[in-house]
N, C-alpha and C positions, 0 to 999 in steps of 0.2 A: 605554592602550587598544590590541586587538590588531588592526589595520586589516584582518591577511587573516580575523581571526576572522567580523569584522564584515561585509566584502567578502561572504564566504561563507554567512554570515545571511541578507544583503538577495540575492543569487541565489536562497533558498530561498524567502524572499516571493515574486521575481518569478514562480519557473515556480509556487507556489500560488497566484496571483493570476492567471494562463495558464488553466490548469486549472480554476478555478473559472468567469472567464467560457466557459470549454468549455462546463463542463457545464451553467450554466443556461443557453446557449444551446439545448442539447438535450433540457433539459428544455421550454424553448417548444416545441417542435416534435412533442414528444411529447404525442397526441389524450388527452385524458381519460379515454376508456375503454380507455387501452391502459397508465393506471398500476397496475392491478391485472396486469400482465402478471408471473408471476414469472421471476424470477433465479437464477441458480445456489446464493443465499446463502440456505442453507436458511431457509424460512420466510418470506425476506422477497419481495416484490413490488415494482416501483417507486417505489409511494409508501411502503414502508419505505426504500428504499435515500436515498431523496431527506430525508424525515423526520428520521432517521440524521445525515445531513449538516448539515440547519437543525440542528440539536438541537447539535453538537458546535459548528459554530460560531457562535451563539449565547452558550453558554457561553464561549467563547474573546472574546468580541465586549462580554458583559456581567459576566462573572462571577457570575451567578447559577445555581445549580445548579436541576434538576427533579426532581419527587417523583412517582410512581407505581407503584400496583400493578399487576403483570405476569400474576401469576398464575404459572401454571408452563409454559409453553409449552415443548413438547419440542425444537422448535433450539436451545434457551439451557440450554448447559454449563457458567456458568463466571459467575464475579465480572461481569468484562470482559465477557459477553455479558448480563446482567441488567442493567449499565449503560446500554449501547445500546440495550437493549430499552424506555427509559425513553421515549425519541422516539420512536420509533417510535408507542407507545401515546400517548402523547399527541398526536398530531398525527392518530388515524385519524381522526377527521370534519372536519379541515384540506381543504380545495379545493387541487389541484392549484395554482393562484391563489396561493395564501394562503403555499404552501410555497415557491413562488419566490419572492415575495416577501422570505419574509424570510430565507433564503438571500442573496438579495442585497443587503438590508437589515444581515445580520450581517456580510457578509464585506466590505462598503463601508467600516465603522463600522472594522472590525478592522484592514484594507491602509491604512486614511487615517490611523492610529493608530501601525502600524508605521514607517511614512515620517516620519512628527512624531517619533518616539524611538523611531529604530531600538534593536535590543539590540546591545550590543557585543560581551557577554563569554559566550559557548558555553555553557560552562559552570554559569554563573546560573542557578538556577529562576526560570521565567518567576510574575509576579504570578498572571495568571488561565490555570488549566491545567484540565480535565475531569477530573471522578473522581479526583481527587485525586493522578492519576500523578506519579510523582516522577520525571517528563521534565526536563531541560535546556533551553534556547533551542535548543542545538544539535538536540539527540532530536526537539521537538516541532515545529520548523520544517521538516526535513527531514522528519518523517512527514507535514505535513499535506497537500504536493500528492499525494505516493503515493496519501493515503488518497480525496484527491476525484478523481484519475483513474482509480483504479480503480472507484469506485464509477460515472463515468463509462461505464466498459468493461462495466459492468455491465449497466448500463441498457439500452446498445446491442447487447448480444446479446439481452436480452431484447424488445427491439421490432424485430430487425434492422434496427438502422442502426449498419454499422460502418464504422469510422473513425479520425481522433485516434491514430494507433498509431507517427504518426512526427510528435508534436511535442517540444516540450521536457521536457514534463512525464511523457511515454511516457518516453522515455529516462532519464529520473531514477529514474521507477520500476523499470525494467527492471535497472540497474546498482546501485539500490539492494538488491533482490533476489537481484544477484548477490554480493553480499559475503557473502552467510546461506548460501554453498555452503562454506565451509571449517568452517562449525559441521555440516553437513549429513554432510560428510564425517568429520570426527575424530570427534562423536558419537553421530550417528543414523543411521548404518551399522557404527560401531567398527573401523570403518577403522584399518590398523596404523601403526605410527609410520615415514614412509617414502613411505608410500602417496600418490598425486598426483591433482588431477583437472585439467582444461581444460576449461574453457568457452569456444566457441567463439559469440560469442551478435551475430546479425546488427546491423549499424548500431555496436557498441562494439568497443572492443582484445578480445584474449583476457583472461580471466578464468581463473588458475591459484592453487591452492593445495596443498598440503601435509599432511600431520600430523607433527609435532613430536614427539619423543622426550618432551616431558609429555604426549604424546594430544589437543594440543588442535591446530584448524584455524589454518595461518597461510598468510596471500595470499604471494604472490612476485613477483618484482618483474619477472620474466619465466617466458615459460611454458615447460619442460622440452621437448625434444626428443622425449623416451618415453615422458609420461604414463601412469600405471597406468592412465585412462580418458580418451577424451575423449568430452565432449558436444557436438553443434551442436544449437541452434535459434533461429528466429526470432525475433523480441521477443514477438509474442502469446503463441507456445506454451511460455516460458519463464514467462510473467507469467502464463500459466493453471495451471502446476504449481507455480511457488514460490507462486502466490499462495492458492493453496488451491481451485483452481474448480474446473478439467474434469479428472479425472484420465486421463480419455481422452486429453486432449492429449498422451501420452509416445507415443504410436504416430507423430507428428510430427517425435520431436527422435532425433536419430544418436546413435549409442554405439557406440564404439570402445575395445578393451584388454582389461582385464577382464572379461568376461560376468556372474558377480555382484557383483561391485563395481561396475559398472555399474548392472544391477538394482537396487541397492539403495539405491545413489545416486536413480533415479529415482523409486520408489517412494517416498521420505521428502524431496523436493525441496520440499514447504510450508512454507513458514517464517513464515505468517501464521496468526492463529488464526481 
């Protein structure tokens, strides 16, 4: 058994088990006619974002998957989005009530589950995973506080109440996001082999990477003197552009070096779908 493997699992439970009482905390507080408020994510409103969340963990909680027809709704591009879109519809005449519930109901069942037989080995496919992802222990633990604090961040723009932007589970997000900047850079700019960036990203270390004489992004273990660019921003406005929201938010974050390798860096900085 790998103990730091293991160590590094159970940290991933705790800040998702963080994050989770976050957000149904916020979801109490948030007035029933203010779940149809929408959110940056196209299409969805509160009680999709919240829906969304029962649905996946749920699945994760039971191993039973959901059946529905969607229809064709025009935000849904994609495999991955006709999945999600599965909670969502099924839960539209769900009470605000009813979705907390069982939110807290799945995610109780799932943290009391993990603590009785943690996973040890990273690399393992977990037993009950959604949609059939061929995630890891490692992949699917480390996604799942990202995925409920953002949808957290979500909510709270859309009812203004902001907040949560400097807990554990902010930070995970933020630094997980920032690793998606050496693929951002060697592919989705074509960045040359040679070419550098920094991220200078409030509350973490700098964040530097590379491109590599095969073209592909690799971190470094310290950040260059002369960066072909650097970036600064804050944890929000970084989590709004990797994470695919406000693309506004680039008028927020510094760029220094290159002027279009800059650009182009920030123009392709989502790394979420």
């Amino acid at each position: 058994m790998d103990a730091t493997a293991q160590d590094r699992l159970a940290g991933y439970v705790e800040v998702w088990w963080q994050a989770v009482e976050s957000f149904t905390r916020l979801l109490e507080q948030v007035p029933d006619e203010q779940w149809s408020a929408p959110t940056d994510l196209p299409g969805w409103d509160v009680r999709a974002v919240a829906a969304h969340t029962a649905h996946l963990e749920s699945v994760l909680a039971t191993g039973a998957e959901e059946t529905a027809e969607i229809g064709e709704p025009a935000h849904v591009t994609g495999p991955l989005g006709r999945y999600t879109e599965i909670g969502v519809v099924n839960r539209r005449t769900a009470s605000p009530a009813a979705i907390r519930e069982e939110i807290r109901r799945s995610t109780a069942a799932r943290h009391a589950a993990l603590l009785a037989d943690p996973p040890a080995d990273a690399d393992a496919r977990p037993e009950r995973i959604f949609g059939g992802v061929p995630w890891s222990w490692e992949t699917l633990l480390r996604n799942r506080p990202l995925d409920v604090w953002m949808h957290e961040q979500d909510v709270r723009r859309a009812v203004g109440r902001p907040g949560g932007l400097d807990t554990a589970a902010a930070r995970h997000t933020a630094e997980y996001l920032a690793e998606g900047l050496g693929y951002v850079l060697a592919r989705k700019t074509g960045a040359p082999p040679g070419a550098s960036v920094v991220l200078d990203l409030a509350g973490s270390a700098p964040y530097a990477f590379t491109v590599t004489d095969a073209g592909r992004g690799e971190r470094l273990p310290a950040p260059p003197p002369d960066p072909t660019v650097r970036l600064g921003a804050d944890r929000e406005t970084y989590v709004l552009l990797a994470g695919g929201r406000r693309p506004g938010a680039a008028a927020d974050l510094t760029v220094e070096g290159d002027a279009e390798l800059g650009r182009l860096l920030v123009a392709n900085l989502a790394t979420t779908p």
